[in-house]
C-alpha positions as CSV (number, residue, x, y, z in Angstrom):
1,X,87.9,100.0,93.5
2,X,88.4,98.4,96.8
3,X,91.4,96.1,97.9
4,X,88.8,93.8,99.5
5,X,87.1,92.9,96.6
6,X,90.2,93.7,93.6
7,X,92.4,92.5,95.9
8,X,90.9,88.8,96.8
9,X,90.7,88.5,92.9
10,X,93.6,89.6,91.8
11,X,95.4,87.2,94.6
12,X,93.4,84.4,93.8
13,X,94.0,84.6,89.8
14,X,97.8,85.2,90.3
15,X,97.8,82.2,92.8
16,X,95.9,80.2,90.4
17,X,98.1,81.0,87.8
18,X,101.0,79.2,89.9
19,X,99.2,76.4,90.1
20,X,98.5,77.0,94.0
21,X,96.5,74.5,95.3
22,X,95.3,75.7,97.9
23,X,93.7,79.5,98.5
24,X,92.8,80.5,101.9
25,X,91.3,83.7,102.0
26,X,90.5,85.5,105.5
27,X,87.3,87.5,105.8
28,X,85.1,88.4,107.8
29,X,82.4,87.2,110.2
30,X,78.6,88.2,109.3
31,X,79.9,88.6,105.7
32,X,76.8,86.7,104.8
33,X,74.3,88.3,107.4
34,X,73.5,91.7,106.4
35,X,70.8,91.5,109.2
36,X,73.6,91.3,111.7
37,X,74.4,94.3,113.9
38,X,78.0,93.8,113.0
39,X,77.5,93.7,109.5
40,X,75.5,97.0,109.3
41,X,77.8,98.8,112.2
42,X,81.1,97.8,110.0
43,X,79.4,99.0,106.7
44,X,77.9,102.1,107.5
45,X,81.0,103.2,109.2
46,X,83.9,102.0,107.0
47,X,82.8,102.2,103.5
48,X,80.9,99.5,102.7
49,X,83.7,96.7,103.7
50,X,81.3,93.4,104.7
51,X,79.7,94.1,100.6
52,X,83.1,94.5,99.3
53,X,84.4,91.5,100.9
54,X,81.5,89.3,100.1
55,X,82.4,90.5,97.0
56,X,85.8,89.2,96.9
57,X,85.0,86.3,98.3
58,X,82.6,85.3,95.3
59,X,85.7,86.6,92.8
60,X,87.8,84.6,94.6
61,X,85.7,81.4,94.3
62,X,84.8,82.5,90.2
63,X,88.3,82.6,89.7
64,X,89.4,78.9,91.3
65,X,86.4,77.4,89.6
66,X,87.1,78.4,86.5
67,X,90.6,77.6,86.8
68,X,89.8,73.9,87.9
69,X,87.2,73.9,85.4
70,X,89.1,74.8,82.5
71,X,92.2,72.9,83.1
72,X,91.2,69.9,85.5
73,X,93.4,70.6,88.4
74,X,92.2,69.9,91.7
75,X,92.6,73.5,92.8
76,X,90.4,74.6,96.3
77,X,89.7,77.7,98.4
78,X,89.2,78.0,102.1
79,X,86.9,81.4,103.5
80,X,88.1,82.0,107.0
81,X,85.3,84.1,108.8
82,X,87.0,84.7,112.2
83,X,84.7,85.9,114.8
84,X,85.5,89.0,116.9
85,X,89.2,90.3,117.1
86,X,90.1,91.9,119.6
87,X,93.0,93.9,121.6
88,X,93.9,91.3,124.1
89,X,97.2,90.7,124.9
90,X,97.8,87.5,123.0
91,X,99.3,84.0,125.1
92,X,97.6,81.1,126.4
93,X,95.5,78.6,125.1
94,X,92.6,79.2,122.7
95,X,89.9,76.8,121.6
96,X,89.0,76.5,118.2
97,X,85.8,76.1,116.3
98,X,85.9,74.6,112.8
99,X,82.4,75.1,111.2
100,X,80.7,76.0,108.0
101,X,78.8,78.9,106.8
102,X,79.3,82.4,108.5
103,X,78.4,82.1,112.6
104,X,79.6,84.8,114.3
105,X,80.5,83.0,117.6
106,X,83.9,83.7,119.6
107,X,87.0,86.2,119.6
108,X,91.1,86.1,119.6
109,X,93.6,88.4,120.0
110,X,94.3,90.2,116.8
């Protein structure tokens, strides 16, 4: 068992089950890319994470579309794939970039 697989699901059904109508779940960059550097760094050396949280990201999405499919509410999810994180003091201004799919492209203070 891992929390970011059992964990995604298990939030996402009880939020469902509230009637939530809106699930934004925070991953991971490269989640998708298991060509990526980053993606094969972070798995070798913690277990696996990038699988287990594409993981709960597709039992996450299961979970909403079947909810929305079996009693017609207009229920969605939101993936947020932040890019790097790093140890930066945080302040100032930061730019944003709103795209879709997994692109592993800037950094903000954790």
């Amino acid at each position: 068992p891992h929390v970011d697989f059992e964990g995604c699901v298990a939030a996402a059904t009880a939020a469902a089950a509230e009637g939530v109508a809106r699930f934004v779940l925070i991953s991971s960059a490269s989640v998708t890319q298991p060509s990526f550097a980053l993606h094969m760094t972070r798995n070798s050396l913690m277990g696996r994470i990038m699988d287990w949280k594409l993981l709960g990201e597709q039992g996450a999405a299961k979970v909403y579309d079947a909810v929305q499919q079996s009693t017609a509410r207009d229920l969605s999810l939101t993936i947020v794939r932040p890019g790097y994180l790093s140890d930066d003091p945080p302040g100032g201004a930061r730019s944003l970039l709103v795209d879709t799919g997994d692109n592993l492209t800037g950094s903000i203070p954790r």
